[in-house]
N, C-alpha and C positions, 0 to 999 in steps of 0.2 A: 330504644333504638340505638343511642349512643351507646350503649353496655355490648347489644351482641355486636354493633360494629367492632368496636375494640377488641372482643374476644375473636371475631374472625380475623382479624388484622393481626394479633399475637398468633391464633394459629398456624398463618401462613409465615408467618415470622419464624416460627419454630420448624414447618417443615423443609425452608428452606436453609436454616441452620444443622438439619438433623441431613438433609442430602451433602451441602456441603464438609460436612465430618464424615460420614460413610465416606463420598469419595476420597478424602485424602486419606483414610485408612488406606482403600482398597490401592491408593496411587503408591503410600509407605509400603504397602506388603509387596507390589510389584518392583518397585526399587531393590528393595534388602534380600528378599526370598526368592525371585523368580529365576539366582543361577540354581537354585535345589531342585530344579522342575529338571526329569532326566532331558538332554540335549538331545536331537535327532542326531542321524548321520550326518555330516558335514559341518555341523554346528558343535561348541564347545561349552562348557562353563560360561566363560567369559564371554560369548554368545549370545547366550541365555540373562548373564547380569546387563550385557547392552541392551537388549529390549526389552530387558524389565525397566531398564532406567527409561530409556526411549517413550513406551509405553505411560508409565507411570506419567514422566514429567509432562506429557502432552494431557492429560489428566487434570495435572495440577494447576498447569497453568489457563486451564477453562474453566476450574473452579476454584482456587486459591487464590488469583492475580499473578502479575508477571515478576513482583519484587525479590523476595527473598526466596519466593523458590527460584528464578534463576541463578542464585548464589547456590542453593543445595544442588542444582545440577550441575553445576561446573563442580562442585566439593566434592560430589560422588563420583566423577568420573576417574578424581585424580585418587580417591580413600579406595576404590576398587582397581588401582592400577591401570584402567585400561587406555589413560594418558598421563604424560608426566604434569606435572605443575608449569613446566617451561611450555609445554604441547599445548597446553590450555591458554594458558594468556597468550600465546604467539596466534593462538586462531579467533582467540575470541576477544576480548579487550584489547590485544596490540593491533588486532587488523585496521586495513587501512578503512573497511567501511564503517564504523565508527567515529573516525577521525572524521572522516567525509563530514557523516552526517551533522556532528558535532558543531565543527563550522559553519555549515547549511544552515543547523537552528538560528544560529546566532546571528547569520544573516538576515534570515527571514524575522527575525524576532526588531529586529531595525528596523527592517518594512515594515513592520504593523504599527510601532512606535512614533515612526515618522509621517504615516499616514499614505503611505505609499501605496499601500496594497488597496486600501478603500479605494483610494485616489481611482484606481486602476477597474477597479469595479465599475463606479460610478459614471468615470469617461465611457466605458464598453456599451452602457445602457441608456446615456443620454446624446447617442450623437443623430442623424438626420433618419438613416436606416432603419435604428430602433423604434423611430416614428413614425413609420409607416402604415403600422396596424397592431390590433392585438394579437396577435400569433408571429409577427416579426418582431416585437418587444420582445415575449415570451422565451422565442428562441435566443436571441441576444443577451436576454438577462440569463439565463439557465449556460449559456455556451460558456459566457463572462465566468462564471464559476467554472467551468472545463477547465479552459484557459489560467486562469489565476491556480490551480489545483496541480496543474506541470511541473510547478518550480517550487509549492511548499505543499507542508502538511494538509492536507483532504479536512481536515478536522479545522485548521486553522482559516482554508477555506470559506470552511462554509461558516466560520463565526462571522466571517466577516461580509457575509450574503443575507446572514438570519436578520439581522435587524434591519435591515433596505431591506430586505419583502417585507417586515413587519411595518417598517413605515409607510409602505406602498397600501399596505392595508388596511390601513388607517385612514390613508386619504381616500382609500376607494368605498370606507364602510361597509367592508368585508369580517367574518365575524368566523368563529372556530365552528368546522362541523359544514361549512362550505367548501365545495370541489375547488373553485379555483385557487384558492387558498393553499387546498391541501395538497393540489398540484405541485405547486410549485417549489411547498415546501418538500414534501416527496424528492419532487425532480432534482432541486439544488442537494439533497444528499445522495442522491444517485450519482450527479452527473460530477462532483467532484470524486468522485468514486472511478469513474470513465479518465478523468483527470489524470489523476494518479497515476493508472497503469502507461498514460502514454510518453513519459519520460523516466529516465532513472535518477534524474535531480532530488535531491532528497527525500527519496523513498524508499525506506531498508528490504519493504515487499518485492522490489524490483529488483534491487542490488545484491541481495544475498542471492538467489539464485545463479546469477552474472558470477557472482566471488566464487561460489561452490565450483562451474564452469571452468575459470581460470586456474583453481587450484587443482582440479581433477586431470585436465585435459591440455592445457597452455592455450587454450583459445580465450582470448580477449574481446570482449566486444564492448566498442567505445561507444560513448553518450551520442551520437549523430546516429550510428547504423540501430539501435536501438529505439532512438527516437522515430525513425523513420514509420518502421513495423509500427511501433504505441499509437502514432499519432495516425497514421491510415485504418487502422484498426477502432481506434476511437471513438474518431467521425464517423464512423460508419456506426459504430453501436450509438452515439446521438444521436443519428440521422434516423434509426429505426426508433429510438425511444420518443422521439419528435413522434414520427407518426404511429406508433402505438397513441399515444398521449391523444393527439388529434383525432382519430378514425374509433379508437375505442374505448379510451375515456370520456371523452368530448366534454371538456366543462364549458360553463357557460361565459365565456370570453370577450360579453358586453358592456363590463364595467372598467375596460382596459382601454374604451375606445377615446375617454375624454381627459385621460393620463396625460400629464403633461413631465418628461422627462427630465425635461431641460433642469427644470426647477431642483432638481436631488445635482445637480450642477452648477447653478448658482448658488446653492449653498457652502460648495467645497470652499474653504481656505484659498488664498492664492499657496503656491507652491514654497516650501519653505525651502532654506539652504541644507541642511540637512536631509532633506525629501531629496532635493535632485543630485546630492552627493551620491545616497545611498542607489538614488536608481543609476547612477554613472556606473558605480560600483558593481554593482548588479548585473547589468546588460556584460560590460568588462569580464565578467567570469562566466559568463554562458559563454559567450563569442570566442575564450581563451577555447572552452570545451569543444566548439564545435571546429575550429581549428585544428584540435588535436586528431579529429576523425575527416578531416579533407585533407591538408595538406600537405601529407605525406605521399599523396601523387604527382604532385608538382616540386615539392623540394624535397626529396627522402629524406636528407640528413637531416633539416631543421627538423622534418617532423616525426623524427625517432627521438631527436629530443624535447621537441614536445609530447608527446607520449610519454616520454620516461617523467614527468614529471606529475601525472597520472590526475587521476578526480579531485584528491584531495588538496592538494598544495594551490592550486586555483583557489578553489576556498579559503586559504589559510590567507591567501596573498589578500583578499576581500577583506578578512575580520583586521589583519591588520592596515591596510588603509583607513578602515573605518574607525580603528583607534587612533591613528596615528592626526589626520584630520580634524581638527579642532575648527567650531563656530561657535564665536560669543564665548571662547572661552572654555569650552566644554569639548570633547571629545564627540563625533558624531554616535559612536558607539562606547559605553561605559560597558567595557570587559565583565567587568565583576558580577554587574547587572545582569547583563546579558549570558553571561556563563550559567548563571543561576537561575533566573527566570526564566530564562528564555529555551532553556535546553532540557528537555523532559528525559531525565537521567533513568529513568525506569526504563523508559522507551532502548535507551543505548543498552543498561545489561542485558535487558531480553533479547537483544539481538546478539550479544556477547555470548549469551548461552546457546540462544541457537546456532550459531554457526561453529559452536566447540561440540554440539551434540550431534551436530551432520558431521565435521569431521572423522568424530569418535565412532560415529554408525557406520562408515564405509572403509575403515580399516581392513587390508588384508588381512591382517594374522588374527582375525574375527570371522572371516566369509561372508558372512549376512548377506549381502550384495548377491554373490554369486550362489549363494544356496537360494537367495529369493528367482532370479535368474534362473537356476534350474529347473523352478518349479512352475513359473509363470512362461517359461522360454516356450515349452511347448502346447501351451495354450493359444498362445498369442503369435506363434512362430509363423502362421500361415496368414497373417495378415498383412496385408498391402501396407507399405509406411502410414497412405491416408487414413484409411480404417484405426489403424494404431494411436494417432493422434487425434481422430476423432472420439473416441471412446474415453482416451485422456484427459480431451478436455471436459466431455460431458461429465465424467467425475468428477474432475479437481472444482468446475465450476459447481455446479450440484449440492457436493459436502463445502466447497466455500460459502455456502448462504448459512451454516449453522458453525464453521470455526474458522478461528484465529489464520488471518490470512497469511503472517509468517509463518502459526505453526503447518497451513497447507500447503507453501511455498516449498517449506523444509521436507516435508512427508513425501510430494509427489516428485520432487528432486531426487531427493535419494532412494526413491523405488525405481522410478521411470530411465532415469538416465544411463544408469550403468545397464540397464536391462536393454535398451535401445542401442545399446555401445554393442551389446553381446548380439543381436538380432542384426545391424548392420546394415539395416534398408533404413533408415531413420536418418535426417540429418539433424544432431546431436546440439547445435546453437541454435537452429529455428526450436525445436523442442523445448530447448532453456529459455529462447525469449518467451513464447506464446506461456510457460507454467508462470516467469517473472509477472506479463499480463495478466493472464486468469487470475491469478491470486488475488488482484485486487478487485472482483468483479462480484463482489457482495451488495444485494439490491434489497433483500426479501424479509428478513428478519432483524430484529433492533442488534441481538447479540453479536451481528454478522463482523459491525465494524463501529466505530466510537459513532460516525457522522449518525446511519441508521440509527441506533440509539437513541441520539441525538433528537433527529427525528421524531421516533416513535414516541418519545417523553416529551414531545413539546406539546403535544392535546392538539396541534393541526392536521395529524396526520392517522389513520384509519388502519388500526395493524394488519385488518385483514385486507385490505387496497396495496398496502405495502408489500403482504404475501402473493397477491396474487399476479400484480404489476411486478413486482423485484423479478419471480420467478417467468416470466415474462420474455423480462430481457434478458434475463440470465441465459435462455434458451436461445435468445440472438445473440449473444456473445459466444457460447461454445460455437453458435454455422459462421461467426465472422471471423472469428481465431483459427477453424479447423478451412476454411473455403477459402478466406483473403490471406490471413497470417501467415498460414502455415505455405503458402508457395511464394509469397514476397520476400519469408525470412529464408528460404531454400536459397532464394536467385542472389541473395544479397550476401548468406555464409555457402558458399559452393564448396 
């Protein structure tokens, strides 16, 4: 029995090493080869080597990882001419969303350090509310992940949810391969997933899109008007996943009733000096942010210079107080540390790469844009804006439950937008916000997003309950982004 396990496990071992080599073949041939392919009308060579590169790298990066082929994608754009070496880093390492997010990490990375972020959990799930019932814990504990998922990494989130369910299931004598269980753990990578998309506080899914926006168009859309859409849009996808969960899961919610919350609260630490530095800190750079998107109608001038001061420098002004700050002798925040551990550097090139490869795709003296526009224009020409945007999102949501939510962030930007530009009934920043949303709106599949993953490998969770619930809600997220989103982001970018 041990022998042909083993041999079935090398087999599957081999075919999944024999797909991943075919693919990066066929991703190398589409790279180097594909200006050879004759160009149509409208299209050139260089054409032709952009969405070989385009194609390919979206390729690579679903079955290679994100590391070093992000480096061959910027290297190729610049060895095939069709950016300089200056063009490349000015869009992709020098942007400012990078730096953003940069900062962001290293914030958040003191939050968890200091115990802030648990702290924040644990308060959300043990106050008077929460114990009112089993399905008002439920919602509380699952929202407490929403919530905490705004301001950091989705992924960081929910590590810090996984083990409070896990200890919640242990006092409950809850055991793997039980629904309520699997609920929850289900829920909490869904619902920081819902998280995510309702801010653009350090999330490159939301921000690229927004960066694409400002460089193509001069439209700016700050962290308040952004959040506004995320965050009504949000709640309403929790509110239905609630009752999905409720009405047609329905676990059995009787071992929740003699929970005692409080107790995951007496256990907390009292608040350390460090803890409530870091949250000073913290609250300080959201409120700079949300300042920069009011009160430019009360004080113009102040608030053209707060604006000019933009997402990232808030951040910057954060990491250095928190070095600067000393308790007991020690810096709140150890730079070094936190530069390093705390900043998942893979994460920054591939967003480096992508938004040097949207660049490099929507170049004039390429067409791409406007020959896809040709072609798609009178297809779609006689469609009502809503119709347009409804068919949009059902796509982009759709193929985001099987890819890379920047790479469908990047995909559906640079097809949809210039083509909505050309069509004229569209308005062009609701469009850009609802694709920065949908992007993050993967439920159904492990490969979808790290959390799902996450999930699916934890043995709590039923991959086919994940299929069939992910794609669920995913189908409430396209009628909530195309029926709520898309006429609140209309009234808000006029």
């Amino acid at each position: 029995m041990q022998t042909t396990a083993k041999t079935a496990n090398r087999q599957t071992t081999v075919r999944k090493i024999n797909v991943k080599f075919i693919m990066q073949v066929i991703s190398f041939a589409l790279i180097f080869l594909f200006r050879f392919i004759p160009a149509p009308a409208g299209l050139t060579a260089d054409s032709m080597q952009m969405i070989g590169i385009f194609v390919g790298m979206l390729l690579l990066w679903n079955f290679a990882g994100i590391g070093w082929t992000s480096l061959l994608c910027m290297t190729t754009i610049v060895v095939f001419q069709i950016m300089t070496q200056t063009e490349v880093f000015a869009n992709g390492l020098g942007n400012w969303v990078n730096s953003f997010l940069y900062a962001f990490f290293m914030i958040s990375y003191v939050m968890a350090q200091t115990g802030l972020s648990k702290r924040i959990a644990i308060w959300s799930v043990s106050n008077k509310f929460a114990s009112r019932g089993p399905w008002t814990f439920i919602i509380i504990f699952l929202f407490a992940s929403v919530f905490l998922s705004t301001f950091m990494s989705q992924t960081a989130a929910l590590l810090v949810f996984i083990p409070i369910a896990e200890e919640l299931f242990k006092e409950l004598g809850l055991k793997k391969g039980d629904r309520l269980p699997q609920m929850i753990i289900l829920g909490l990578a869904m619902c920081v997933g819902i998280g995510s998309s309702m801010t653009p506080i350090g999330h490159a899914i939301v921000l690229i899109p927004l960066t694409f926006l400002a460089r193509d168009t001069n439209i700016n859309i700050d962290v308040l008007s952004y959040s506004i859409i995320g965050i009504v849009t949000g709640v309403l996808v929790f509110a239905a996943f609630i009752l999905i969960y409720k009405f047609f899961y329905r676990p059995d919610v009787r071992p929740l009733q003699n929970f005692d919350s409080k107790k995951l609260r007496g256990e907390l630490p009292p608040m350390s000096k460090q803890e409530k530095i870091a949250a000073v800190v913290f609250v300080s750079v959201i409120a700079i942010w949300i300042v920069q998107g009011t009160i430019g109608n009360v004080f113009p001038a102040f608030g053209a210079y707060m604006s000019s001061l933009g997402n990232a420098i808030p951040a910057f002004i954060g990491v250095i107080l928190l070095c600067l700050i000393n308790v007991d002798g020690k810096p709140v925040m150890d730079f070094k540390v936190a530069s390093t551990q705390g900043v998942p550097w893979n994460t920054l090139i591939f967003n480096a790469a992508v938004l040097v490869l949207s660049a490099a795709l929507v170049q004039d003296k390429l067409g791409i844009t406007k020959y896809f526009a040709k072609i798609v224009g009178p297809i779609v020409g006689d469609f009502s804006s809503f119709l347009f945007v409804l068919v949009a999102m059902f796509l982009l949501v759709m193929l985001k439950q099987f890819v890379s939510s920047t790479i469908m962030a990047t995909v559906f930007y640079s097809l949809l937008i210039p083509l909505a530009i050309t069509l004229g009934n569209v308005n062009v920043a609701a469009l850009t916000v609802l694709i920065a949303a949908g992007a993050s709106y993967a439920w159904s599949t492990p490969p979808s997003t790290i959390p799902m993953a996450l999930a699916g490998g934890s043995d709590w969770v039923d991959l086919r309950i994940m299929l069939k619930y992910g794609l669920a809600l995913a189908l409430v997220g396209v009628v909530v982004l195309s029926f709520v989103g898309y006429p609140l982001a209309s009234i808000i970018f006029k």
